[in-house]
C-alpha positions as CSV (number, residue, x, y, z in Angstrom):
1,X,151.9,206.2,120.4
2,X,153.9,203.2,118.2
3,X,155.0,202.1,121.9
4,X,150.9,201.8,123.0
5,X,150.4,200.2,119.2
6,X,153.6,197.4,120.2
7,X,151.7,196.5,123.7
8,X,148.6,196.0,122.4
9,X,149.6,193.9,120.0
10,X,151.7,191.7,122.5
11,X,148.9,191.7,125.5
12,X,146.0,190.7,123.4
13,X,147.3,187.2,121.9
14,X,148.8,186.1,125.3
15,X,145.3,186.9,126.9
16,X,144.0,185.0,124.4
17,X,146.4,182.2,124.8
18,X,145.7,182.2,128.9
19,X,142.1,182.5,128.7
20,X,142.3,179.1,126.2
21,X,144.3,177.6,128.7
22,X,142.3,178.2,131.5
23,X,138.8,177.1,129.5
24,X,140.4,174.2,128.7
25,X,141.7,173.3,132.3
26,X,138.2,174.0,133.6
27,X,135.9,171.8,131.2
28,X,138.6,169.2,131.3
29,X,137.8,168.8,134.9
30,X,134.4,169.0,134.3
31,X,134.4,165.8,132.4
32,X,132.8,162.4,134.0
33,X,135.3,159.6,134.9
34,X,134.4,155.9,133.6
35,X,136.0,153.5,136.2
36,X,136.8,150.1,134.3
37,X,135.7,146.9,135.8
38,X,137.2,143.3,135.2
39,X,135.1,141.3,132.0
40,X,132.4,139.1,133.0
41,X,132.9,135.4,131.9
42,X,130.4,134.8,129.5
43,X,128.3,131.5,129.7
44,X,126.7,130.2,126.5
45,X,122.8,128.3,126.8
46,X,122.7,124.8,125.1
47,X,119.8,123.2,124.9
48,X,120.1,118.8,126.1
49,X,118.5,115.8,126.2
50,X,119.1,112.8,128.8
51,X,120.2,109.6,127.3
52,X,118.6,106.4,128.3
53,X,119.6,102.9,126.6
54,X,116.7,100.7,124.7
55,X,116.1,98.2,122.6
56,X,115.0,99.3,118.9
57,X,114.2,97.5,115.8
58,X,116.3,98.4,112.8
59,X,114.8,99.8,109.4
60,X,116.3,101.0,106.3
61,X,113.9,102.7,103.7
62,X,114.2,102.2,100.1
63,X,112.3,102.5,96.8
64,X,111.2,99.6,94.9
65,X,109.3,98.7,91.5
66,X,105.8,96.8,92.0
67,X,105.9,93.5,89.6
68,X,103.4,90.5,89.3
69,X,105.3,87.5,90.8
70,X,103.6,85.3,88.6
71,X,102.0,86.1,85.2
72,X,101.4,84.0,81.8
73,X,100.2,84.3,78.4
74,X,97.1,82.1,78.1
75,X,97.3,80.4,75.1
76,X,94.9,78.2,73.6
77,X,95.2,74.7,72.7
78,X,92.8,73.8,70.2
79,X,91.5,75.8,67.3
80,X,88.0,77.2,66.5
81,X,85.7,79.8,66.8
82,X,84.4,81.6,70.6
83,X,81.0,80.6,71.1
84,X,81.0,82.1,74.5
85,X,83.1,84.3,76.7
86,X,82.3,85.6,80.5
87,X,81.1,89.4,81.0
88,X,83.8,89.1,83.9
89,X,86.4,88.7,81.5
90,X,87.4,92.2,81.0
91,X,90.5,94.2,81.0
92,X,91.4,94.9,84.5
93,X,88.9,92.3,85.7
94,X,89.5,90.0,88.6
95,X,88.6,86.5,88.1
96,X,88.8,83.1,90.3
97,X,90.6,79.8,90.0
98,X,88.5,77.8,88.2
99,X,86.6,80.3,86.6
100,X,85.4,79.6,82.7
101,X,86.4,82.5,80.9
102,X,85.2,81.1,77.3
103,X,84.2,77.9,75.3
104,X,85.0,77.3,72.0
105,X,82.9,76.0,69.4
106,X,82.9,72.1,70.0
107,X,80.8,70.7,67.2
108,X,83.7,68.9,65.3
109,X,85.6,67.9,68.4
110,X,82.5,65.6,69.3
111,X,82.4,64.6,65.6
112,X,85.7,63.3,66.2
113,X,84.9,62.0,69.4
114,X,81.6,59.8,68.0
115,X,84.3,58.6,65.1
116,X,86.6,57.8,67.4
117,X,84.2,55.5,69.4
118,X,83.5,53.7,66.4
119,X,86.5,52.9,66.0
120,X,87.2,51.4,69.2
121,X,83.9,49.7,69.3
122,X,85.6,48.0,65.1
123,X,88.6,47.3,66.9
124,X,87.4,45.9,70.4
125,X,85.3,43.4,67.6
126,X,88.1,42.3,65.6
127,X,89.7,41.4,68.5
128,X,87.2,39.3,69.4
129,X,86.7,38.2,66.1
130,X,90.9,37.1,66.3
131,X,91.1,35.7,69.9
132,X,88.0,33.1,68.5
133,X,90.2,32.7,65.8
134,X,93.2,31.9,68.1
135,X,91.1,29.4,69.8
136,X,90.1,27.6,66.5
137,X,93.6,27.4,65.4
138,X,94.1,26.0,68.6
139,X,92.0,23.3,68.5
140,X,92.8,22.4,64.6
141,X,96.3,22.4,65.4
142,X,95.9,19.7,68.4
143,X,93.3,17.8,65.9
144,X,96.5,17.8,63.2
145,X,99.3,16.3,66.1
146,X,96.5,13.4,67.1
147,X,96.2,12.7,63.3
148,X,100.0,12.9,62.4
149,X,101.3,12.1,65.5
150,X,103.0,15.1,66.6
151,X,104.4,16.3,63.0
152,X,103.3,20.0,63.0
153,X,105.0,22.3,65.8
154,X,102.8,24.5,67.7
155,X,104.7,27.7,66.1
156,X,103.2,31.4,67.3
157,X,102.5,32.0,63.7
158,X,100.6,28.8,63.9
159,X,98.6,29.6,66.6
160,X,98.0,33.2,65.3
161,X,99.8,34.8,68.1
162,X,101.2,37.8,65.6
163,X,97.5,38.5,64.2
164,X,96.0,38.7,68.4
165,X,99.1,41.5,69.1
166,X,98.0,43.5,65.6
167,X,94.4,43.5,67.1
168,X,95.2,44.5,70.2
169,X,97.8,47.1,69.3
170,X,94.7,48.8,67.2
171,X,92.3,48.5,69.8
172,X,94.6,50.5,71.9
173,X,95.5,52.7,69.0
174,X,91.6,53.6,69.0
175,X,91.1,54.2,73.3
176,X,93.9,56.5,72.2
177,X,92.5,58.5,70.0
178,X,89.3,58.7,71.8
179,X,91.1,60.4,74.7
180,X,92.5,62.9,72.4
181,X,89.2,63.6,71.0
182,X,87.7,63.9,74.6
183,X,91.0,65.8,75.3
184,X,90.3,68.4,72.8
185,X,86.7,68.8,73.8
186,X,87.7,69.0,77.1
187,X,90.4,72.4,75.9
188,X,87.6,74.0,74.0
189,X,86.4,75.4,77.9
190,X,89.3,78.1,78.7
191,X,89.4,78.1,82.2
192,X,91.5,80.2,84.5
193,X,94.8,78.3,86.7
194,X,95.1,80.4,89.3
195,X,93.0,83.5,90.6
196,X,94.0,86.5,88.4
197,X,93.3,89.6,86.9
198,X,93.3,90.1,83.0
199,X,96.0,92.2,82.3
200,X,95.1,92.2,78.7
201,X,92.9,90.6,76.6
202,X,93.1,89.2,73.5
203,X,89.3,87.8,71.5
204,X,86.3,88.3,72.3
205,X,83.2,86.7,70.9
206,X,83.1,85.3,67.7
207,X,86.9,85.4,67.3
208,X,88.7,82.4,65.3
209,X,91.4,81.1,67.6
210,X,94.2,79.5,66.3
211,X,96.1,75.9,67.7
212,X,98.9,78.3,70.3
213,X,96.6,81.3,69.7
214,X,97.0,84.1,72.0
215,X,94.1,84.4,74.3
216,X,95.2,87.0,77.3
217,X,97.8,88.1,79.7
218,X,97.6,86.8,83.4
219,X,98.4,88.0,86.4
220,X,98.5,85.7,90.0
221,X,96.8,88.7,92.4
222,X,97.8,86.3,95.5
223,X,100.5,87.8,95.6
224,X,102.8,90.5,94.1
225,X,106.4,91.1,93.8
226,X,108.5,94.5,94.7
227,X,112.0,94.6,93.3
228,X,113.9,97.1,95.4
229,X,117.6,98.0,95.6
230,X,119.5,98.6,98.6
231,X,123.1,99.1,99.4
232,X,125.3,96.7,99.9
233,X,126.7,97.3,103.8
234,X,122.3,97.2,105.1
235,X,122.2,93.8,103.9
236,X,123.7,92.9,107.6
237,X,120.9,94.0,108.7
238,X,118.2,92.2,107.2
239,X,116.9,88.6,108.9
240,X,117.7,85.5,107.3
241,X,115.5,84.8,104.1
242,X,114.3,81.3,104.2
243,X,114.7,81.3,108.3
244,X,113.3,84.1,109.1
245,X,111.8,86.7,106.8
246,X,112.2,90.3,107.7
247,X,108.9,92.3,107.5
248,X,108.4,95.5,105.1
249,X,105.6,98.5,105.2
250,X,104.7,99.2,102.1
251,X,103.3,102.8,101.1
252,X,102.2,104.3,97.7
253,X,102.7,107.5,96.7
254,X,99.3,107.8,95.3
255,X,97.5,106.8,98.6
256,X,97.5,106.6,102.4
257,X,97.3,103.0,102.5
258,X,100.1,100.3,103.2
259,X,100.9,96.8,102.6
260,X,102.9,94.6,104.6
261,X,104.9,92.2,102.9
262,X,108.1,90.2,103.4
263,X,111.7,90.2,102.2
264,X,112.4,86.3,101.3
265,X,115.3,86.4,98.7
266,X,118.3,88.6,98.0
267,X,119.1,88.5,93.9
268,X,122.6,87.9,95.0
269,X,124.0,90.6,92.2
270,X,125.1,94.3,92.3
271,X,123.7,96.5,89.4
272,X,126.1,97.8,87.1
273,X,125.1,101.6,87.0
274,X,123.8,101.7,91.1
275,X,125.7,99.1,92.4
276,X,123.1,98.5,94.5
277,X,122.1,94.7,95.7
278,X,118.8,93.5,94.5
279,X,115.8,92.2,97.0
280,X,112.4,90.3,96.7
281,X,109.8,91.4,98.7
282,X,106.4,89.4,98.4
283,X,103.1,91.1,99.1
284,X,100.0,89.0,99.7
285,X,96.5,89.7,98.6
286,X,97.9,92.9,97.5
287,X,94.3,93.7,96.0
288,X,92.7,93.3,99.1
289,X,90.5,90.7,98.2
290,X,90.7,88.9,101.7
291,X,91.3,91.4,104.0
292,X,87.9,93.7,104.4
293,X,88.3,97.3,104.8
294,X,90.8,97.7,102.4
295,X,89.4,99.6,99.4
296,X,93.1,100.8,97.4
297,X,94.5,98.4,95.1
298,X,98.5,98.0,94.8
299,X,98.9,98.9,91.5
300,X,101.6,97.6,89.0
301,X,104.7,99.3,88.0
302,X,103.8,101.6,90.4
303,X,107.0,103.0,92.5
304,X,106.7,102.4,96.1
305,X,108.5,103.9,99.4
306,X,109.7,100.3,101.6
307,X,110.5,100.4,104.9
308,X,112.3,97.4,105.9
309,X,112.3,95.8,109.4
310,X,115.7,94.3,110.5
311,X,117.3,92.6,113.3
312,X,116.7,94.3,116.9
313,X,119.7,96.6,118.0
314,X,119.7,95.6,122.0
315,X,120.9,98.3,124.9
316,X,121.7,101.0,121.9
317,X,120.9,104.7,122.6
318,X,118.8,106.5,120.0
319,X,119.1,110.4,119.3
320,X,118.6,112.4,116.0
321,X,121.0,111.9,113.4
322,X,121.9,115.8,113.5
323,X,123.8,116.0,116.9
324,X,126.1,113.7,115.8
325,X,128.9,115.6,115.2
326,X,132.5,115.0,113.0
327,X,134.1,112.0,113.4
328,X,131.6,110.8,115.1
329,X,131.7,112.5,118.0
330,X,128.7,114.3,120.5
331,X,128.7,117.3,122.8
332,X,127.4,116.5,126.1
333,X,126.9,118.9,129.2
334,X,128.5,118.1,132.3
335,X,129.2,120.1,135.0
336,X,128.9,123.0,133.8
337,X,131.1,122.4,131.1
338,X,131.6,120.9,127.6
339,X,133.1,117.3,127.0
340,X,133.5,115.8,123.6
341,X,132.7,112.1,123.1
342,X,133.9,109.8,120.6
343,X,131.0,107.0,120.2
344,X,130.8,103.9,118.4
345,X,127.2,103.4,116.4
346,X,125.3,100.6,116.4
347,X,123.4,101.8,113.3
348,X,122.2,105.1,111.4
349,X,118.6,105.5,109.4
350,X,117.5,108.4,108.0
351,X,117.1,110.7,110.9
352,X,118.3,108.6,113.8
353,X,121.4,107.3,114.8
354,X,121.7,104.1,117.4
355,X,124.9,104.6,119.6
356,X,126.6,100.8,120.9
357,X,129.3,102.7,123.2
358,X,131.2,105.6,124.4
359,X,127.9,107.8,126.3
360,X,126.4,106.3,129.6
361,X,122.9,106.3,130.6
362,X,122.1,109.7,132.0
363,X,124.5,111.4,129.9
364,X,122.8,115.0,128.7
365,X,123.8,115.9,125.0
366,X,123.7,119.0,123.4
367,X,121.6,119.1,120.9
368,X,122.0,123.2,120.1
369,X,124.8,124.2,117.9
370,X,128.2,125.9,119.1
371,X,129.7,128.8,117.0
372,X,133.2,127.4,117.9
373,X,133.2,124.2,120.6
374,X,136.5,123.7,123.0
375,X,136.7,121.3,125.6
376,X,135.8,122.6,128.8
377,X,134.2,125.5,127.7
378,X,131.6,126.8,130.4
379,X,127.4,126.2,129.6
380,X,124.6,126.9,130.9
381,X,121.5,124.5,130.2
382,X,118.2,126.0,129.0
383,X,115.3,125.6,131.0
384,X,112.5,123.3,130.3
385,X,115.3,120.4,128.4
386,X,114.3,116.7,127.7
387,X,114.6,114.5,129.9
């Protein structure tokens, strides 16, 4: 019985062990077989465009601070009370060369005027009076020589010369003072020196204006003045002022109209805090008061996008500023492959960059971006790319 016990106990784990083995024998060749195949190269899609050379008109875009070019404080030069004033002559108002804006009272200016006439018309009679007198002195002194033979001399107080030059140094005295008084009449009418609008205004009716007294601010609407800053290295760009004026667009921020206007003076100074150069642009008629159609004012002190027209960049090629890569350098497709370029620009803008050398007409760059770009790695172009 223990022997039975001793070969049960030894047969049962080794058929254990054996059936294992054979289970494991049999699914293991059960078991699918993956057969391994050589990687496929893999070919990345980049978009293109076809580069053609042109000819493109430089711009650089700046900000700039709308100014009057000319303005004046009208003072006035007489004194006295306004007797009348224009209903054009407003705050804000726009008035013409020419144009009366208001009279002061002129009562004691022709007062003075009807004095000073009478004293020409006293002085132009004493000189009459004195040149008869001359003549009689003449005549007596020649009566005195015929007498005497000769023994008075025919001195200029003799004669009365000294007394002729007093009268006709006050009759010139009095012509002069009547053109003063017709002066001063003449000052009491305010009128305008150049077409303007009133910026500000000062009296009104019935106020008492002083000699030098503050009557309004002026401002030439012919033509206005934008002070704009650019840096230093675009002033290559811009056209000769004097010679030939390089054009601006002009666009408000409050509107969808523009202006056109010219750049005719560089300030010839950096700022301190930009360091920025300085430029004059002149807009004409920036009111629109010859051209019809235009209905939007350019407003003073208003701050103003410019776009300045330069010089023309001749057989340059143009592309989007943001395929041009580090060190300025470009990605273009050829053969299936990648080649780096190193290019030489003509000029950049915001957005666009002009290219003087180092791509040929024809040549297709990449414009999509690559995760990790090596020489002579293999593309594929995408369907449907610019030409």
């Amino acid at each position: 019985m223990s022997i039975l016990k001793l070969m049960i106990k030894i047969i049962i784990p080794v058929c254990l062990i054996w059936a294992g083995f054979a289970g494991f024998n049999y699914f293991k060749s059960k078991e699918p077989k993956m057969k391994r195949k050589p990687p496929k190269k893999q070919v990345i899609v980049v978009e293109t465009i076809s580069m053609k050379p042109g000819n493109y008109i430089s711009s650089i875009h700046v900000m700039g601070t709308v100014v009057p070019d000319r303005q004046i404080s009208l003072k006035s030069k007489v004194s006295g009370e306004v007797a009348f004033i224009s209903s054009r002559f407003v705050q804000g108002g726009v008035m013409k060369k020419g144009e009366m804006i208001l009279m002061l009272d002129d009562s004691d200016y022709r007062i003075e005027i009807r004095k000073a006439k009478s004293a020409l018309d006293k002085a132009l009679s004493d000189l009459a009076i004195e040149q008869g007198s001359q003549l009689i002195a003449k005549e007596e002194l020649k009566l005195i020589n015929e007498a005497l033979k000769d023994v008075v001399k025919a001195t200029d107080l003799a004669l009365r010369k000294p007394q002729l030059v007093k009268a006709k140094a006050v009759v010139e005295s009095a012509r002069a003072d009547l053109e003063k008084a017709e002066l001063s009449l003449s000052r009491t009418k305010v009128v305008l020196p150049f077409n303007a609008l009133v910026l500000e205004k000062h009296v009104d009716l019935g106020s008492l204006v002083t000699v030098q007294g503050s009557l309004a601010i002026l401002v030439d609407v012919d033509t206005y003045r934008i002070e704009a800053q650019v840096p230093p290295d675009r002033l290559a760009a811009f056209n000769t002022p004097g010679v030939s004026e390089s054009d601006a667009i002009i666009h408000s921020q409050y509107s969808n109209q523009t202006w056109q206007g010219k750049v005719v003076r560089i300030t010839g100074k950096i700022t301190d805090k930009s360091r920025m150069a300085g430029v004059i642009i002149l807009v004409p008629d920036p009111l629109g008061l010859k051209t019809p159609g235009i209905r939007v004012q350019l407003l003073l002190d208003d701050h103003v996008d410019v776009r300045i027209m330069g010089k023309t960049l001749e057989n340059v090629f143009s592309m989007p500023r943001s395929i041009l890569r580090d060190g300025n350098t470009v990605w273009v497709y050829h053969s299936g492959v990648l080649e780096i370029k190193k290019v030489r620009l003509a000029w950049k803008e915001d957005g666009r960059v002009f290219i003087k050398s180092g791509i040929s007409s024809g040549d297709k760059v990449i414009t999509s971006d690559l995760p990790a770009p090596v020489k002579g790695m293999a593309l594929q172009p995408a369907s449907g790319d610019l030409p």
